[in-house]
Phi, psi and omega in degrees: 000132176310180186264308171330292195294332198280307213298316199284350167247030141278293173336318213260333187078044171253033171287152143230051179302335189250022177135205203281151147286149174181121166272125191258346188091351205253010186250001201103199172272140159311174182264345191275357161285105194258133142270145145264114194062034164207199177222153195234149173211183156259140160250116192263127202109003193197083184219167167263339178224197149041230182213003175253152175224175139322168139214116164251105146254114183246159150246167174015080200084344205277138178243151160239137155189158193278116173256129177134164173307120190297313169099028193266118152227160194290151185263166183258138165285169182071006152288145161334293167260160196223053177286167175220154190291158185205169243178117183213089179251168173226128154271135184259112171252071207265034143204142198284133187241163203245055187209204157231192147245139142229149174255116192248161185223109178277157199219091188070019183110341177256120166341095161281319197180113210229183164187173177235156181255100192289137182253011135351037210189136166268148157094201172280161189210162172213170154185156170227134182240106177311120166265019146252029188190310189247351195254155188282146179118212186239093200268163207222155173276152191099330180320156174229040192191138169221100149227161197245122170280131178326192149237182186277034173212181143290170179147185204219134171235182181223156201189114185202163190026069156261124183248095185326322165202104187239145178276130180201141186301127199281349173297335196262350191287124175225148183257168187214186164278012169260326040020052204258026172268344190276140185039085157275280185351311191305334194293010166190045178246188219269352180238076214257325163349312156285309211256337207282057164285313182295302213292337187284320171294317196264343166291341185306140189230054197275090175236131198254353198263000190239013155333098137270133180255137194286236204205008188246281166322312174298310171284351183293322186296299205289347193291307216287337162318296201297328203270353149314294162346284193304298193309315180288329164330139189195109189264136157229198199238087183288148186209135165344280182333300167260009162277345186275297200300326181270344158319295193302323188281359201256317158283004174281282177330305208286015184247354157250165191265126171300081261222103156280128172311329185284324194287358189293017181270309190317019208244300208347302203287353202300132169299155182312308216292354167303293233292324205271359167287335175310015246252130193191161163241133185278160179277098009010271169283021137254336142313301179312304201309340182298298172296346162308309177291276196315338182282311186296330229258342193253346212240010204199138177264004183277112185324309181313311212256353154313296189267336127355280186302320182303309189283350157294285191342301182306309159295322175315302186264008166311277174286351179298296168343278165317323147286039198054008170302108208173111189333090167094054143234137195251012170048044170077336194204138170231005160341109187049040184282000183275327172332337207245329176277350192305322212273340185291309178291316145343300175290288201320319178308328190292312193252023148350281179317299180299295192306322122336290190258029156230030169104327217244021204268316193270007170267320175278325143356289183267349166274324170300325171300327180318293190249024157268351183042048167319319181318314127021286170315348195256004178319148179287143192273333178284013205217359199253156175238031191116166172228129194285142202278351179316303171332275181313307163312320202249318153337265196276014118305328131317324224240290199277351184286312200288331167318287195313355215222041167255161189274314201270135186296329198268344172262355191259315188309299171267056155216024148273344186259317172295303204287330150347272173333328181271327215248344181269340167252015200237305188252117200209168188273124190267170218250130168070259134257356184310149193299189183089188180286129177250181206251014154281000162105345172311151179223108192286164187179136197033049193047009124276161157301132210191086191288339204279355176257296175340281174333314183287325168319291182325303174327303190262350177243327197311286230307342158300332177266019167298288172296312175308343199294145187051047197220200190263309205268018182283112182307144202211158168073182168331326141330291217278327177311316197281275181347256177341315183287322183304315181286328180295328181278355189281352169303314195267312170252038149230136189223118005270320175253000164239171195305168186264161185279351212251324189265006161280045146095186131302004194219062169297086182214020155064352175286331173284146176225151153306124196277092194320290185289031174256333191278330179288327201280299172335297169330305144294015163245021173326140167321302225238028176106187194275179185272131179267008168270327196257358158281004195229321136340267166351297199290326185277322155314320180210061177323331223235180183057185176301320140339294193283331174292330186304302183287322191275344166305339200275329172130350179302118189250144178320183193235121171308144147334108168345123186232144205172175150209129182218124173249143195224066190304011191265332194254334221012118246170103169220152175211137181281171183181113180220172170040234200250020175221179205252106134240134183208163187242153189213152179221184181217179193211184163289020181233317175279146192271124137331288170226163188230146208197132199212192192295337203202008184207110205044056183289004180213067199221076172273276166339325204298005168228340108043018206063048165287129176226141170201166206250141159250120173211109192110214129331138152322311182289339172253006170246024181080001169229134183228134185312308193271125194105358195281183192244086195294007219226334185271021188301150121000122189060026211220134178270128206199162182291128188261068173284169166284144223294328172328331187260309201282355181295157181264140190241096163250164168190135200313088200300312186206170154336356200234343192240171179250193182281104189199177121275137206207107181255145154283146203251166155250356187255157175272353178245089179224119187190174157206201198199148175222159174204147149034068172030021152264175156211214157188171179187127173217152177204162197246099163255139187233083194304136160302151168283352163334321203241280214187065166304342200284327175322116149198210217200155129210116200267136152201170204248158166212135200257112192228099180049229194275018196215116183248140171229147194243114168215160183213179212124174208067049189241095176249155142194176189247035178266136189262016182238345208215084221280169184258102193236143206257125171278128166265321179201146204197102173222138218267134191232038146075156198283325207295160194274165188222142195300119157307132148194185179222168192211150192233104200246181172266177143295167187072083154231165176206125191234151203225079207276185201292000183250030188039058162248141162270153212210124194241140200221082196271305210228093169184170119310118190250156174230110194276119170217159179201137163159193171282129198238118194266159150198258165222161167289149187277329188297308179238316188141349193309171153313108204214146204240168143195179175265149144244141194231114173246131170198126172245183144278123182263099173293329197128105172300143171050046202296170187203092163077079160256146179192153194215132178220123192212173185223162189217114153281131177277130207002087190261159180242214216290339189295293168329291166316316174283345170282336180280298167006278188277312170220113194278000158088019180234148183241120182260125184279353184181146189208082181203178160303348183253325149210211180209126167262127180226124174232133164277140173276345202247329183250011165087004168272178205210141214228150183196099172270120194234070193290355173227149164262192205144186166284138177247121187300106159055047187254147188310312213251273207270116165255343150195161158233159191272348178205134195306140178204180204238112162248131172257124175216127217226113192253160182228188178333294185208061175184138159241144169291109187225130189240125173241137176226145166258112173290329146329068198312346172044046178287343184213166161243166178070247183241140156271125174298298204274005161265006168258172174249169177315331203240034171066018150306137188275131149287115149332100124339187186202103184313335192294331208254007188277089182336310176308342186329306189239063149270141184280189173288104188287117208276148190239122166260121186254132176265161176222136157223165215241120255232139214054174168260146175200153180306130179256136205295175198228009189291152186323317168235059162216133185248125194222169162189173183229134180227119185027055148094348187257158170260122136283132216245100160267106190254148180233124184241145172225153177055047198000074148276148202283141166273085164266181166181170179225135180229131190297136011094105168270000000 
């Protein structure tokens, strides 16, 4: 390139030394743009950005190009992101040519790296093409040329914000029928649910001729029409006026660009004043305005005013069209794009009737089907694990919008029967950690159990199986079973209505709840009429209103509070349940993520499996935690380094290509779990800091669940920071604005401490340390600063603690009686305390509790004489019989090592959960021997295998996903 042409596009500001390049048009033509045999202008009124665009009317063969540095650089691996140079334009088509366009990319004159446009298409079109994956040739740094070749007629195009080379996450680049070569990978990467449209669409099989509709059928369509309908419908009070006010909001939009959100990350590097040439609405919120519409339009018999409304509706979709919103087009990225669409599908459902009889019914069809990727139901059933909650959440109210919203009965009918069909091979219990549903009732996303996704699942498949009920087309079986168990634990680990804090996510911000009306809508999809556990559920979650009178005319009464012990080793996960409160603890392992942590979200959230235990009763806020002030360095129950919180933030960043820029840490140990028996339990885990942080850390812990009484021991709490003391939490709690006398107190073991949410807290073995006052920390989201009054108290190990161990009990709201009596005798014995297990005998209900973290022989125990694999024993002697519950914790997705989570000197590496080949793996079923001290009848249950030898019972229990194994064996 000359000194000349670089010195006028410096001038023109199309360098892009000071961020991305992007021609906009609004300055004239660059000088650097050449045509051949054809003519280039500006046309002003028809732009993507400002207000101006190119127009090449070209013929045949005829080139436009762009001279000067393309800005293409190769990517380096080991940065914070594994974003890649991309390729980004917008075209205006306004008659469709049956050809391509190409775009080639040159080096001095030579051809490097191209690609084709099908130009087949009206309105706008975009795409980002990744140049080292989609597009063909080699591409090199240093090209100097961007040309675009005719296709093989005449015509005219508009050509506008071309971004030559922009960094884009290689997960989010989507292909459509104008590109359908770009990220072919994505049709079966783990976010394929988003990006896999074109491959989905093409899945469609619609054949109608050989249908008969029963009279059943038929009535099944109008029931399930109506009862969509009906939830959605929202009468307002139309007046002239305000059908003249959505005219006017409607000319207001068309002068801006219909805007996905997600594609606005290509913008960032952009200087203000291009980002301010942007001008746009978003589809969200162009969506309400629709629904605005189909609510006045739903909402008035007056023809005039009927037609009126239709016809704003009709430009309105008109112009979505025209911004490439449209069947097969993917606006560069549909990355999470459902999140944005419900209120669009909606309205179109809404206005059915109009659209039918003016023609337009099958263009809004096929764009909804597009971008619901309805096609999607026609998946091979033999090919399916499970169903991703995106899907459900976000997904599938599309995916039934696009049915509904067929003219012929006979095609909406069979493709009410595919998404049956679909929804019925889909929600099955899936392999591994892979998203869906486990038969402990967890339900995964981003590979845990993830209740705060869960909800949005719920959210988006109950009210469907809802409409479906009592139809031709109604989840039935096992489908419904699993749904319905699933919904019923969102109950269990929650009280009354949120999550335990150890289960949000990413989003400790106390704001997610369980979703009340999911338990209704399920409910009234009963097989036999409604369901009476999740109908009686319902009433307690929502005693009052029309609902609740609706279940109790029926005959229905609330449901007592859960009473209990329920383990949910899919989570490691174990929770108690007496009166009106939920306690429970959580770990995590080399199969389960510890946190889940992201740029801007739950940035001190390390800690939060570490055996964080907490008791809820009420709110969170009324259970002692409030975001702000807390002390992230402090969960409850959890042994852990007391870094300075500036040190405990996560140093995150994008390990590979299967993740976005996060954190998701992995454990090396395999024993974090828990167990129930006779509505006890237990939870014990082998804690192991990653090295990321502090491998040298680690721990072994267990909590054992007796009534109201929980006791925590630990040992083996070893690491080598010598600067930074080490502390086991006893409580962390939020004490209200008013203000309160600071102090701190340094207490021994044998203490009993009584905090502010009445748990009494008995301290056999620890340094205790007391504090109250204003407790500063961070906001988890951005870092800012943040205060409250607080009540603190750990055991203090200690720098560089070496075998260190704590042994202490918590009566959980016990009232005064109780409390004295806890005092003087907590009613419990520890039978063993060491690294290899932790022994527990309750005095008062006669179990015996056995965290066996090695196997082996066991010292001088009454029952167990040895087991062959570390394991969770629960055991209960009666007369002449004991009661026994056994888990191997050990989820056992792979055996031996993952090779590619080490480095050369067999150090663990930071991962990517996304990226583990084992991720969908079943559970490799395991036989563990026990044997057992005496003799006893051997049991005839499915996985247990037995004999009696010199005087022991032997035991082979065979387990998969430490699901508790119980049984009761007789005394001969």
């Amino acid at each position: 390139m000359n000194k000349m042409l670089l010195a006028a596009l410096m001038v023109l500001g199309f360098s892009c030394a000071n961020g991305t390049q992007i021609y906009q048009f609004e300055n004239g033509i660059p000088q650097n743009i050449k045509s051949s045999s054809s003519a280039i202008s500006l046309l002003k009124g028809k732009a993507k950005d400002g207000e101006h665009s190119l127009e090449w009317k070209f013929k045949k063969d005829s080139t436009l190009s762009i001279l000067g540095d393309v800005g293409y650089t190769t990517f380096k691996p080991g940065g914070i992101e594994k974003a890649r140079s991309s390729f980004s334009m917008w075209i205006y088509n306004s008659t469709p040519i049956k050809d391509n366009l190409i775009i080639q990319f040159k080096k001095n004159g030579v051809v490097k790296s191209w690609f084709p446009v099908n130009m087949n298409f009206t309105g706008w079109r975009t795409m980002w093409v990744q140049y080292d994956r989609d597009m063909q040739g080699t591409p090199e740094e240093g090209m100097n040329e961007i040309t675009f070749v005719a296709p093989n007629s005449d015509g005219e195009i508009l050509i506008d914000q071309i971004i030559p080379s922009v960094l884009i996450d290689p997960r989010h680049n989507a292909r459509d029928e104008q590109v359908n070569f770009v990220n072919i990978s994505a049709d079966s990467a783990v976010n394929a649910h988003w990006m896999a449209l074109y491959k989905n669409y093409n899945l469609i099989k619609n054949s109608n001729n050989n249908i008969q509709l029963s009279n059943e059928d038929i009535k099944g369509i109008e029931k399930i029409e109506n009862r969509f309908k009906k939830r959605l419908l929202k009468q307002v009070e139309v007046t002239p006026q305000l059908i003249a006010d959505k005219k006017k909001e409607f000319n207001k939009y068309e002068k801006l660009n219909l805007e996905f959100i997600q594609r606005l990350v290509i913008y960032k590097n952009l200087k203000d004043e291009e980002k301010n040439n942007i001008k746009y609405i978003a589809t969200k919120e162009f969506g309400v305005f629709l629904r605005e519409l189909a609510y006045m339009y739903n909402s008035t018999n007056n023809p005039q005013e009927k037609k009126e409304i239709y016809a704003i509706f009709q430009n309105a979709l008109n112009y979505m069209y025209d911004q490439g919103w449209t069947r097969g087009s993917a606006q560069g990225t549909v990355h999470h794009l459902g999140y944005q669409m419900r209120e669009i599908y909606e309205a179109l459902f809404l206005m059915k009737e109009p659209l039918l009889e003016s023609g337009n019914l099958d263009k809004a069809k096929d764009m909804v089907t597009w971008y619901s990727a309805m096609g999607m139901i026609y998946t091979d059933p033999s090919t399916m694990r499970g169903v991703n909650v995106d899907i459900l959440n976000t997904m599938l109210p599309g995916m039934l919008t696009a049915i509904l919203l067929n003219g012929d009965k006979k095609i909406e009918s069979q493709e009410l029967k595919q998404l049956n069909s679909y929804l019925t091979n889909s929600i099955i219990y899936s392999p591994g950690v892979l998203g869906g549903f486990k038969k402990d009732g967890s339900v995964f996303h981003h590979m845990q159990n993830y209740p705060a996704y869960a909800k949005g699942a719920f959210e988006g498949l109950t009210p469907i199986i809802y409409y479906l009920g009592g139809t031709p087309y109604a989840i039935k079986g096992e489908a419904f079973e699993i749904v319905k168990n699933a919904l019923l634990m969102t109950r269990i680990y929650s009280n009354k209505y949120n999550y335990l804090l150890s289960l949000t996510g990413r989003h400790p911000n106390g704001k997610f709840k369980l979703d009340k009306n999911s338990f209704k809508f399920v409910a009234l999809a009963g097989l036999n009429g409604p369901d009476k556990e999740l109908s009686e559920a319902f009433l307690r979650l929502n005693p009052t209103g029309k609902d609740a009178e609706q279940f109790k005319n029926l005959g229905f009464k609330e449901e007592k509070a859960p009473e209990g012990s329920w383990t949910m080793n899919m989570g490691s996960l174990q929770m108690q349940r007496r009166n009106e409160w939920l306690a429970g603890v959580k770990g995590y392992s080399r199969y389960l993520v510890g946190n889940e942590t992201y740029i801007k979200n739950n940035l001190y959230g390390r800690y939060m499996s570490y055996g964080a235990f907490q008791i809820l009763e009420n709110s969170l806020e009324e259970s002692g935690y409030v975001q702000e002030g807390w002390n992230w360095a402090h969960y409850p129950g959890t042994t852990a380094i007391a870094l300075p919180i500036d040190q405990l933030k996560s140093s995150i960043s994008q390990v590979d290509t299967h993740s976005g820029v996060e954190e998701m840490i992995l454990s090396d140990e395999t024993y974090s779990g828990g167990n129930s028996l006779n509505n006890n339990g237990m939870f014990a885990m082998k804690l192991h800091e990653h090295p990321k942080y502090n491998d040298s850390h680690r721990a072994r812990k267990s909590v054992f669940f007796f009534d109201n009484r929980a006791i925590f021991l630990g040992t083996g709490i070893e690491n080598n920071d010598k600067l930074n003391e080490t502390h086991t939490t006893l409580f962390q709690n939020y004490l209200g604005k008013t203000t309160i006398k600071a102090f701190e107190t340094n207490l021994k073991g044998d203490n009993v401490l009584l905090d502010s949410q009445n748990n009494l807290y008995k301290i056999i073995d620890g340094n205790i340390i007391l504090k109250k006052g204003l407790q500063e920390s961070r906001d988890q989201n951005s870092g800012n600063k943040t205060q409250n009054n607080y009540e603190l108290a750990y055991i203090n190990h200690g720098t560089a603690p070496n075998q260190e161990k704590y042994q202490y009990a918590i009566l959980i709201k016990g009232n005064k009686l109780e409390q004295e009596n806890f005092k003087n005798n907590s009613g419990y014995k520890v039978l063993n305390q060491d690294n290899n297990s932790h022994i527990v005998k309750d005095l008062k209900t006669n179990m015996i509790g056995y965290a066996l973290f090695e196997s082996g022989n066991l010292k001088n125990d009454d029952f167990i004489k040895s087991v062959d694999t570390p394991s969770m024993i629960l055991l209960q002697e009666h007369e002449n019989k004991i009661d026994l519950s056994f888990v191997d914790p050990d989820l056992r997705l792979y055996e031996g090592i993952d090779k590619t989570q080490y480095d050369k000197n067999g150090n663990m590496k930071e991962v990517s959960i996304y990226s583990r080949e084992w991720k969908g793996n079943d559970g490799i079923p395991h036989t563990s021997t026990v044997i057992l001290k005496g003799k006893y009848k051997i049991p005839t249950e499915k996985n247990i295998n037995g004999k009696i030898d010199n005087g022991n019972t032997i035991l082979e229990i065979t387990t998969t996903y430490g699901t508790p194994v119980k049984v009761t064996l007789e005394k001969i």
